[in-house]
C-alpha positions, 0 to 999 in steps of 0.5 A: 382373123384378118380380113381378106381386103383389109384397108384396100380401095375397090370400086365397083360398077352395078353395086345398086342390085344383083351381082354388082350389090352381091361383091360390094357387100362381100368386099365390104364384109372383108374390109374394103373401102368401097366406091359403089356406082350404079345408074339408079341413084335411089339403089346405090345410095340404099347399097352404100348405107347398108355397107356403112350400117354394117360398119364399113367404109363406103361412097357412091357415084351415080351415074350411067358408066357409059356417059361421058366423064363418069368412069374418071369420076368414079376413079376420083372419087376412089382417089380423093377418099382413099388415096391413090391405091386402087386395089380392086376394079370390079366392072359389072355394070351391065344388062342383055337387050334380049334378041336373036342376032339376025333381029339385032340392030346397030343400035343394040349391039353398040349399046352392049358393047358400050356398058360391057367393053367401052365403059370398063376400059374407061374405067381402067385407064382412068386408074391407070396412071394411079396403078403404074405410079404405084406398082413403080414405087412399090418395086423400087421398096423392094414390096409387090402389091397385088391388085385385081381388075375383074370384069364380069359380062353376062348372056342370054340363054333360052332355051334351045333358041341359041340354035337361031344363030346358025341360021335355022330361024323361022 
């Protein structure tokens, strides 16, 4: 039975727990090579052995997606072990810094907008050159190759306290 991902490089940011870890093993069990990043070190390590005694192909990049250079290293790494086909870019790096709005600073919001919005664009511009070059060579063969760019966020529920943000705090 063919594998849904078969040879294809993806990489993926948050891989070291929860969803991140969740769509790097899945993308793996279908045959991807994987470029795994996460802030912690010690836990995208622990996800790229678990990949590779599972027989799949897997590198990490440690490293906080929203600091200078490390989407293009992620990139690189991804360009260097597998070759310039990006096939998949799954950002889900992320976090919530739980806070009614009207109790929210700057420094809180730049901070999710960094690792939900900056840090994914980074990431993505970084393989754009490798994407377009591609995309060109494969339109001239006459071939189309699909690729996936998804970009996961995430929200805070609770309970009923979302009614804070229309202005009936107390």
């Amino acid at each position: 039975m063919e594998k849904m991902l078969e040879g294809k490089a993806c990489l993926v940011t948050g891989a070291g727990r929860g969803i991140g870890k969740a769509a790097a093993l899945l993308f793996a069990k279908e045959g991807g090579k994987i470029v795994l990043n996460d802030v912690d070190p010690v836990e995208v390590e622990d996800t790229q052995e678990e990949i590779r005694r599972a027989g799949g192909q897997a590198l990490s990049v440690a490293g906080d997606v929203t600091a200078e250079g490390v989407p293009e290293k992620i990139v690189q790494t991804a360009v260097d072990a597998f070759g310039p086909n990006i096939d998949v870019i799954a950002n889900i790096a992320g976090y919530t810094w739980d806070g009614m709005i009207h109790k929210m600073d700057d420094r809180q919001w730049d901070a999710i907008l960094k690792v939900h919005l900056t840090a994914p664009f980074r990431i993505i511009r970084a393989a754009a050159p490798y994407i377009r070059e591609n995309a060109r060579a494969e339109k001239e063969a006459g071939k189309r190759i699909m690729r996936k760019i998804i970009n996961v966020s995430s929200v805070f529920h609770a309970g009923n306290r979302s009614s804070n943000l229309h202005g009936d705090a107390k």
